[in-house]
C-alpha positions as a Python dict, from the first residue, in 0.01 Angstrom:
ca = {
    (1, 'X'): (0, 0, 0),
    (2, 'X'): (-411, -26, -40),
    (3, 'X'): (-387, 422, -37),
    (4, 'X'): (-148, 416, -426),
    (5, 'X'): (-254, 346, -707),
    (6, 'X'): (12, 141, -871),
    (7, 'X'): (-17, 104, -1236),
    (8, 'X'): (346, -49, -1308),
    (9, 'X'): (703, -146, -1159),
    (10, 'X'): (998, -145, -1405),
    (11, 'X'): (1315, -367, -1230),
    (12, 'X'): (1629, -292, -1422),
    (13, 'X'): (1986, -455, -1326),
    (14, 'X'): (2294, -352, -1504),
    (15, 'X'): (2626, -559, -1487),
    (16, 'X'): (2929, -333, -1639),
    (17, 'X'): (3262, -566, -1708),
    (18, 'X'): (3453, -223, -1839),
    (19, 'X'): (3510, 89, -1982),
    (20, 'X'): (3735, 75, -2228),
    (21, 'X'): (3987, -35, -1976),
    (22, 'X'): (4071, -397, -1823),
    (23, 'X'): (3812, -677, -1788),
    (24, 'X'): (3730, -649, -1455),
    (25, 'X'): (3681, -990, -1271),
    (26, 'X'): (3372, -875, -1106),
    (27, 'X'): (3129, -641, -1265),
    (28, 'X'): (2967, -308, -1129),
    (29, 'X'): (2615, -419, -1065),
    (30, 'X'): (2371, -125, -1071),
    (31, 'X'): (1978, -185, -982),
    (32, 'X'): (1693, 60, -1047),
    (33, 'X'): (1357, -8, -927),
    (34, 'X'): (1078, 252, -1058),
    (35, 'X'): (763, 239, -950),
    (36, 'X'): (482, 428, -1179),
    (37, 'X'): (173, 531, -944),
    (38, 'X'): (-115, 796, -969),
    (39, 'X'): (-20, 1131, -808),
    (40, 'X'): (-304, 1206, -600),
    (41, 'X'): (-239, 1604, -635),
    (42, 'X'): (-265, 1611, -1016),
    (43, 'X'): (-441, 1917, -1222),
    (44, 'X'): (-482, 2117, -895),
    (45, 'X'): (-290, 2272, -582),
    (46, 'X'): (-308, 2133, -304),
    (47, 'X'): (-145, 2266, 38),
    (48, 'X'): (-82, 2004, 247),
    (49, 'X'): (58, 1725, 103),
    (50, 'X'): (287, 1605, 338),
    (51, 'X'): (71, 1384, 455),
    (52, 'X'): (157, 1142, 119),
    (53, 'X'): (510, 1068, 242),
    (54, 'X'): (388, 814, 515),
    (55, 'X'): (149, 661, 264),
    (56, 'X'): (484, 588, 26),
    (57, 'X'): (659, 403, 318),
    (58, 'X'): (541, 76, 246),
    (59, 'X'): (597, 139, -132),
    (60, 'X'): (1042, 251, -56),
    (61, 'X'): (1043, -77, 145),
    (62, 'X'): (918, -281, -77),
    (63, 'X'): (1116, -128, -349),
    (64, 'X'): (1443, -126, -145),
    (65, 'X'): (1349, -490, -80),
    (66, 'X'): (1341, -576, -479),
    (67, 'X'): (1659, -430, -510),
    (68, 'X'): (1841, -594, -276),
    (69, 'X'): (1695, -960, -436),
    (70, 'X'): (1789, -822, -770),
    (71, 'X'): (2126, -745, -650),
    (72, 'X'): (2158, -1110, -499),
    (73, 'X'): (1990, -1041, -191),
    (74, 'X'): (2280, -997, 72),
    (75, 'X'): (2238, -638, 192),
    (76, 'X'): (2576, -584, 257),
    (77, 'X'): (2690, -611, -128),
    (78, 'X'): (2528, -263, -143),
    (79, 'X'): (2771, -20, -154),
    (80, 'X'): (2587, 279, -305),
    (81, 'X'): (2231, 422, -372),
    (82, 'X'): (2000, 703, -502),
    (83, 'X'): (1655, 781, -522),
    (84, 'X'): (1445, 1010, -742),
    (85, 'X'): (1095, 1070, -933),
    (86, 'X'): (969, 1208, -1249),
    (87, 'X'): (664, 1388, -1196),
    (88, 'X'): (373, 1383, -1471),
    (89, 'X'): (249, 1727, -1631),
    (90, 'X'): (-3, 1766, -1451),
    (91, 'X'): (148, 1735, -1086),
    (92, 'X'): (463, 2012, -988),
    (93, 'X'): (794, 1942, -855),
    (94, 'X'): (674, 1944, -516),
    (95, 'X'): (498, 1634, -569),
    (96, 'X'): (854, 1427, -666),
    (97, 'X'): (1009, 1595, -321),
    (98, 'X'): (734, 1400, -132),
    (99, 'X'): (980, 1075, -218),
    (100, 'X'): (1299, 1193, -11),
    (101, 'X'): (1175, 1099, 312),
    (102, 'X'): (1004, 714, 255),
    (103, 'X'): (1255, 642, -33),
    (104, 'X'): (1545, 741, 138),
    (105, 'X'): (1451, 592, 481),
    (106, 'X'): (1346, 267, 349),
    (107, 'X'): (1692, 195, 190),
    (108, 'X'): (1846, 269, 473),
    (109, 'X'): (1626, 56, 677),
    (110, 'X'): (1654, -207, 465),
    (111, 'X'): (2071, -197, 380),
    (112, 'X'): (2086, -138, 782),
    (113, 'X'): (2301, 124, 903),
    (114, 'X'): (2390, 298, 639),
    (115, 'X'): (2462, 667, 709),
    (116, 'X'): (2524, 911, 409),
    (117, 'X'): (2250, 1088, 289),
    (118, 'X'): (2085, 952, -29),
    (119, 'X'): (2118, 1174, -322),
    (120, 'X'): (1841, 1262, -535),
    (121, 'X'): (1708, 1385, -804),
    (122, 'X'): (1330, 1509, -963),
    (123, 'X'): (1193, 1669, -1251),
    (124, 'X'): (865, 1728, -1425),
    (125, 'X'): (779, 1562, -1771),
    (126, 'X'): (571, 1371, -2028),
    (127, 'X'): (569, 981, -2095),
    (128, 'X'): (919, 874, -2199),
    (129, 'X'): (1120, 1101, -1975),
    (130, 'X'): (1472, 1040, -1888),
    (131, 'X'): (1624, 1109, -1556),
    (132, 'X'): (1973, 1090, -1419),
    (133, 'X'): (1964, 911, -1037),
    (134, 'X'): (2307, 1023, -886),
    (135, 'X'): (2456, 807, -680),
    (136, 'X'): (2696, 794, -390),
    (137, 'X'): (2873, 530, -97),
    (138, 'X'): (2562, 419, 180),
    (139, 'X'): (2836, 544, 440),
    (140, 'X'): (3073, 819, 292),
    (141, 'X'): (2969, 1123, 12),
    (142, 'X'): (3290, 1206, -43),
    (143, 'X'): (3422, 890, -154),
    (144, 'X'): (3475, 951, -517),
    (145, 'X'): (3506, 617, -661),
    (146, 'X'): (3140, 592, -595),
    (147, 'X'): (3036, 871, -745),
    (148, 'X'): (2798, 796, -1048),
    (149, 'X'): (2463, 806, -1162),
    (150, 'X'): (2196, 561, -1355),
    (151, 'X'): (1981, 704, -1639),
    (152, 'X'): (1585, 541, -1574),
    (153, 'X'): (1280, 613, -1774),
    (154, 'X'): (949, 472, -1837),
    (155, 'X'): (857, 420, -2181),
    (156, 'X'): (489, 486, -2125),
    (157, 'X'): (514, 735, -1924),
    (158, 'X'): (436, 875, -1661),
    (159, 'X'): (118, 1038, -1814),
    (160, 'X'): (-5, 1364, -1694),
    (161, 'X'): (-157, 1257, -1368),
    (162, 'X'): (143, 997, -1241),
    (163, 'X'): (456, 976, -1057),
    (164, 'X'): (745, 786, -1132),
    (165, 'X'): (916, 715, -821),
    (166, 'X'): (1263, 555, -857),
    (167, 'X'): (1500, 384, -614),
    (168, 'X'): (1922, 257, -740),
    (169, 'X'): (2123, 77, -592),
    (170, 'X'): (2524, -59, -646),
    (171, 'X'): (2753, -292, -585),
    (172, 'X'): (3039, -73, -585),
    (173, 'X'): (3252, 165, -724),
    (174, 'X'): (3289, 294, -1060),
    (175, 'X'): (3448, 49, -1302),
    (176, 'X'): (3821, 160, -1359),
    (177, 'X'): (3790, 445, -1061),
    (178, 'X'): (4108, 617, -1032),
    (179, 'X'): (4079, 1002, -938),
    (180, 'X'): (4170, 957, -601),
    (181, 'X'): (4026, 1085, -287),
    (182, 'X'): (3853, 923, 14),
    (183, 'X'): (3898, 547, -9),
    (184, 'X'): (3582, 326, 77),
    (185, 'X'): (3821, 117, 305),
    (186, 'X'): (3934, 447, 458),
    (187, 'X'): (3577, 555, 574),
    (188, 'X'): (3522, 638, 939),
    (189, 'X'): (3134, 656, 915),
    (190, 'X'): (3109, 900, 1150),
    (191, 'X'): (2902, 1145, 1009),
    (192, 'X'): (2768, 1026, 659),
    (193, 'X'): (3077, 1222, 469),
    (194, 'X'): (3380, 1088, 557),
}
């Protein structure tokens, strides 16, 4: 990773017992890694930036890689997983979209086969910015149960010139899931929806 400039990672690791609901006997686990790094297109416009997304590579692996270990590192107690990034003031949306590629392949290259595609989102935004990561199953979008999302920020920023690039992952379903729908034990993995 000797071509980012990483200023900070933030490692967070939920464990949700219920909702309101019945104890369940074992807890959602949801993991965000963020990883705050200087955005290398700040303050001007640049028109080819493509180039950046194979510089990140190393960076989603490594972060996919933390995530797994935080979740008890056995890949295969990942059952779900977003990305996204919060791009400083000074840097435009574009910027976060360089992250789909290398954050989404390197969780799947690091879970294995997993086939849905990885949801996402991005926004631009000041030090302290929220963002909402939706999530959804590593094999099936439409399974319902796994439909959520994990609020990440960084306190401290990022400042005008960074990126905030975020990877989640889950250990399952949504505590108390009961709207129906595709069943994760009914997937087919076929095509990354069903």
């Amino acid at each position: 990773m000797a071509d980012i400039e990483l200023r900070k990672r933030l490692l967070t690791v939920e464990e949700i017992f219920h909702e309101g609901g019945p104890v369940a006997s074992v807890p959602l686990r949801r993991a965000a890694a963020i990883s705050v790094i200087a955005n290398p297109f700040a303050g001007r416009y640049v028109e080819e930036i493509s180039y950046f997304m194979k510089v990140l590579e190393p960076l989603g692996v490594d972060m996919a890689e933390r995530l797994v270990t935080a979740l008890g590192g056995d890949p295969s107690v990942v059952q779900g997983y977003g990305k996204g990034a919060i791009v400083g003031a000074a840097g435009e949306l574009e910027h976060g979209a360089l992250w789909h590629v290398p954050g989404g392949y390197a969780m799947r290259a690091v879970l294995g086969d997993a086939k849905a595609i990885v949801p996402s989102a991005k926004k631009v935004g000041g030090p302290g910015t929220r963002l909402d990561i939706p999530v959804t199953h590593i094999n099936a979008a439409y399974v319902r149960s796994h439909f959520d999302a994990m609020e990440v920020g960084v306190p401290d920023g990022p400042r005008a010139d960074e990126l905030a690039l975020v990877l989640v992952m889950t250990t399952g379903a949504r505590i108390h899931a009961r709207v129906g729908g595709l069943a994760a034990d009914a997937i087919k993995g076929e095509d990354g929806l069903r």
